[in-house]
N, C-alpha and C positions, 0 to 999 in steps of 0.2 A: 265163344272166345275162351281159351284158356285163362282157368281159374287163378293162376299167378301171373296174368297179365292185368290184372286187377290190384294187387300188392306191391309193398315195396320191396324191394331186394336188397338183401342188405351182406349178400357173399362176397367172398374175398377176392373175388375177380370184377368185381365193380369197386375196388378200392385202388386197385394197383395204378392205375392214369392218374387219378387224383392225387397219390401220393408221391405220384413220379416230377408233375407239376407244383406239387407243394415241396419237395427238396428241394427242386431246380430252384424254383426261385428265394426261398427265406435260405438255402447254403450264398445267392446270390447277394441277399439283402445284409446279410453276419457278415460277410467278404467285404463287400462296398462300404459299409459303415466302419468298421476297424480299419480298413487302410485308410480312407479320410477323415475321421475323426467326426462324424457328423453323423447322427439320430435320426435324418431326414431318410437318407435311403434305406434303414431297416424298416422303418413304419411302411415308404411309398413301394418296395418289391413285395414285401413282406404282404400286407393287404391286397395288390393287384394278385400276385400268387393263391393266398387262402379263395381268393374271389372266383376265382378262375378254379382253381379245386374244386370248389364248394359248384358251381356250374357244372363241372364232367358227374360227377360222382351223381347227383340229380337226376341227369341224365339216365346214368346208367344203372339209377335206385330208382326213381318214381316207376308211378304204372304207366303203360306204355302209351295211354291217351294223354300224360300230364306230361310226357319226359323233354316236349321243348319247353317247358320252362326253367329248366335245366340252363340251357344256354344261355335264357332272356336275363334268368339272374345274375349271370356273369355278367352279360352285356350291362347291364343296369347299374351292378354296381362297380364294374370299373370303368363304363363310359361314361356316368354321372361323375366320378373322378376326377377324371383327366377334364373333363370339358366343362364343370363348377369349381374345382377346388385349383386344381394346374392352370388352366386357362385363366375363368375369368378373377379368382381370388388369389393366385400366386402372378398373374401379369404372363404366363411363358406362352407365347404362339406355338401352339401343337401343329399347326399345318404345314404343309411342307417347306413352304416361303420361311416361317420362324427358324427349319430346320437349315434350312443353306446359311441364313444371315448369320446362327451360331456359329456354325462349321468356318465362315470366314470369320468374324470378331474371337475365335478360337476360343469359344466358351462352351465347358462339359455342363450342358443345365439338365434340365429336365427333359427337353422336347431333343434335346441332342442323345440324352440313354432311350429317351422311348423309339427314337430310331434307329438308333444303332443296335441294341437288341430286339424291341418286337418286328424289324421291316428288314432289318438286312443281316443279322447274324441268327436272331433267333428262329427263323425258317427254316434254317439245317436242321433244327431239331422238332420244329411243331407245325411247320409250312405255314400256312396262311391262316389258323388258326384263329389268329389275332383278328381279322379279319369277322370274324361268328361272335367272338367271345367279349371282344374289348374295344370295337369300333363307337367314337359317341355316334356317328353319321348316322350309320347301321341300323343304332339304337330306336333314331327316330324314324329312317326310312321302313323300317321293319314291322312299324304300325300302320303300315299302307294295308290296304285289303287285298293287294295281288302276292301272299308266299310263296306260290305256286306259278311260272312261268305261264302267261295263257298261250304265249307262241316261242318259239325256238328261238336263237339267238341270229341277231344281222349281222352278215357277215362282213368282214373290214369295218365294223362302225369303232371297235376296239382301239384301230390307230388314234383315235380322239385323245386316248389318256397320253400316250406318248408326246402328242402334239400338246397340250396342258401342260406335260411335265417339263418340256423346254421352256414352255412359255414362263412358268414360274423360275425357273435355273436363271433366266435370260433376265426375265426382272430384277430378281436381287444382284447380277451383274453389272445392272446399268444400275443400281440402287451405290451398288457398290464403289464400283471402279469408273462410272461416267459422272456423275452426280455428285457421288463423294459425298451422303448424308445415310449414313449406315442406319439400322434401325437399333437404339440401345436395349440391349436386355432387360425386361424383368417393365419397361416405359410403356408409358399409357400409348405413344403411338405401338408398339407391340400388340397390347391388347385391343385396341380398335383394327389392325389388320386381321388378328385371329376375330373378334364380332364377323368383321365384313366376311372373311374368309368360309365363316359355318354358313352366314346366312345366302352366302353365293352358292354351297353344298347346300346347302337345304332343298331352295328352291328347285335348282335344277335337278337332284334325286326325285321331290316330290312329281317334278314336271313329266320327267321320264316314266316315275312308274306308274301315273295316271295317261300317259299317249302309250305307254308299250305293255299295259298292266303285267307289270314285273317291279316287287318291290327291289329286285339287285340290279337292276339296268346300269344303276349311277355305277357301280361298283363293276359292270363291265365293261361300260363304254368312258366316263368319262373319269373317275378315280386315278392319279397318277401314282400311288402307293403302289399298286401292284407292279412298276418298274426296278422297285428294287427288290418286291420279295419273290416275284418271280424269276428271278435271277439265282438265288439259293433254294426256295421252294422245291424246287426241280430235285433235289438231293437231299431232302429229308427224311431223317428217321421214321417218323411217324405216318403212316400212312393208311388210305382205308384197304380193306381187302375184303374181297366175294368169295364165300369159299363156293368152289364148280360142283362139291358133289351136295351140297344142300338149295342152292340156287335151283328156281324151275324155270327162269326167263321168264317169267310174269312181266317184267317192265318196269315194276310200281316204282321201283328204285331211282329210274331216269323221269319217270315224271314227277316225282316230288324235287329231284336236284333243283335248291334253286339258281346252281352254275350250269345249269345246262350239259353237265360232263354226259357221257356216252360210256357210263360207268359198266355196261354187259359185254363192250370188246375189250374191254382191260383184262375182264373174266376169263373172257374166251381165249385169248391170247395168253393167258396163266400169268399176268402181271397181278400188282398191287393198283390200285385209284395214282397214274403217274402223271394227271394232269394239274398244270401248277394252277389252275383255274380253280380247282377242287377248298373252298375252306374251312373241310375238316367241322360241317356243322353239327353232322351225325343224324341228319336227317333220316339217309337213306338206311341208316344204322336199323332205328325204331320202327321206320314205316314198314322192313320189308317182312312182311309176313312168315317165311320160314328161319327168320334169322339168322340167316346167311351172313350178313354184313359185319364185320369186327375190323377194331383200331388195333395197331400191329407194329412193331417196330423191327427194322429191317436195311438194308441197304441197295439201291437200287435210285434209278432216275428213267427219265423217258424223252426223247426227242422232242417231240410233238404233241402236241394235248387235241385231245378225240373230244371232240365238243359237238351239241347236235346244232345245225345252222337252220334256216327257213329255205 
C-alpha cells in the first residue's frame, strides 16, 4: 500500500467541501438569527454546519483505513443533537408526524427548519447527504455488523415507505380535522410521540437488518423521509463522479455501496452518481482502489435510479 495512504492529508483540495458546507450553513445561521432577533439559530446551524464540516474534511484527511470515521463523527455529533437536546430536552418531535402537526398549527420550530432545509430544500444543493451525515436512526442502525449489503436490494419492498408516509400524513389529519385535539408544541404529549416514534424506528431498522443483514434496509424499505428528498435529490449540485479513464471496473465500488446504486453504468453511460438513492456517504470515494471516485459539483439530474435488485 502506498505510503500516504497511511497519513493524513492535509492539501487544499480536501478543504474546499468542508468549507463549502461550513459557509452554507454559519452564512445561514448569521441570516436567521439577525432577521429574528434570536441566539438560538446562530448556535443550532452554526454547530450542525461546523459538525458536518469537521465529518467531510476527516474524511477526506484521515488515512484511508480510518476515513469512515469521518462521517460517524458527523453522524454522532449531530444525531446525538437533534435526538438529546431537540427532541428529548427541547420537547420538539423531529419525526415526521411532529413535522405535519407544525406545518398545520403554523409554527416555524425546529423540527419545521430541520425539514424544510435538510429533507426538502437542502437536497438541491447536498442530495441526500443528511441521510450519512446527521440521521439519529442511522446513528444507531449503523452499529449493526451488516455495513456491507450481504444480498442486493428486493424489489418493490420500497413502496413500504410511501405506504408509512400516507399513513403518518392521514394520522395527523384525523388528529387534526376529525378529532379536533392537535398536538401542542414544545408538550409532553409531543415528546412521548417522538419516545414512541424512535423506539418504533429502532426496532424495526434493527429487525430488518438482522433478517436482511443490511444495516440501510430500514432506510430503503421503510423510512418515509426519502419522499420528500427524493423529489429534489434528483437535481442536485453535489454529486459523486467516476472518472472513465482511471476506473478499471473492478466492481469494489458497488459492493461496498451500502444503497445498492449500480454506480459502474452511470460511468459507463458518462454520467455523474444520478441516483436519488445514492447518500453521498463517500464510501465508494475511499474504498476504490485507483481513486477514481470524487465529489463534484455540477448540473444535471437522471430519470431513473440504476439500483442492483436480487
Amino acid at each position: 500500500m502506498d505510503d500516504k495512504e497511511n497519513k493524513w492529508d492535509f492539501s487544499f483540495k480536501n478543504i474546499v467541501f468542508p468549507l463549502i458546507f461550513l459557509g452554507i450553513f454559519w452564512g445561514l445561521a448569521i441570516l436567521l438569527s439577525i432577521t429574528s432577533g434570536t441566539i438560538f439559530y446562530l448556535f443550532n446551524f452554526g454547530y450542525i454546519g461546523t459538525s458536518i464540516a469537521t465529518g467531510i474534511f476527516l474524511i477526506q484527511a484521515l488515512p484511508r483505513k480510518h476515513k469512515a470515521w469521518g462521517r460517524r463523527t458527523s453522524q454522532i455529533l449531530v444525531g446525538c443533537y437533534m435526538l438529546l437536546f431537540l427532541g428529548f430536552f427541547n420537547r420538539e418531535n423531529m419525526q415526521i408526524e411532529g413535522f405535519f402537526m407544525l406545518l398545520l398549527s403554523g409554527v416555524f420550530a425546529a423540527a419545521t427548519m430541520h425539514y424544510l432545509i435538510a429533507k426538502i430544500v437542502g437536497p438541491l444543493i447536498f442530495g441526500r447527504a443528511w441521510c450519512s451525515y446527521t440521521c439519529w436512526t442511522a446513528m444507531i442502525l449503523d452499529l449493526m455488523p451488516y455495513k456491507r449489503p450481504q444480498n442486493k436490494r428486493i424489489r418493490y419492498l420500497g413502496i413500504v415507505r410511501y405506504i408509512y408516509f400516507f399513513i403518518a400524513l392521514s394520522l395527523v389529519l384525523f388528529i387534526w380535522f376529525i378529532l379536533k385535539k392537535p398536538v401542542e408544541p414544545q408538550s409532553s404529549t409531543e415528546l412521548y410521540c417522538f419516545i414512541g416514534g424512535n423506539i418504533l424506528y429502532y426496532c424495526l431498522g434493527m429487525i430488518l437488518a438482522c433478517s436482511l443483514k443490511d444495516n440501510r434496509a430500514f432506510c430503503k424499505y421503510i423510512c418515509p423521509i426519502p419522499v420528500f428528498q427524493k423529489a429534489t435529490s434528483r437535481f442536485a449540485l453535489l454529486k459523486i463522479k467516476i472518472d472513465p479513464d482511471k476506473c478499471v471496473d473492478c466492481g469494489k465500488c458497488e459492493k461496498v455501496c451500502p444503497m445498492d446504486v449500480k454506480l459502474l453504468e452511470y460511468k459507463n453511460n458518462k454520467q455523474r452518481i444520478l441516483s436519488t438513492e445514492c447518500i453521498w456517504c463517500s464510501t465508494c470515494t475511499y474504498e476504490c482502489p485507483q481513486n477514481a471516485i470524487t465529489s463534484t459539483i455540477g448540473f444535471d439530474a437522471g430519470i431513473r435510479d440504476r439500483l442492483n435488485y436480487r
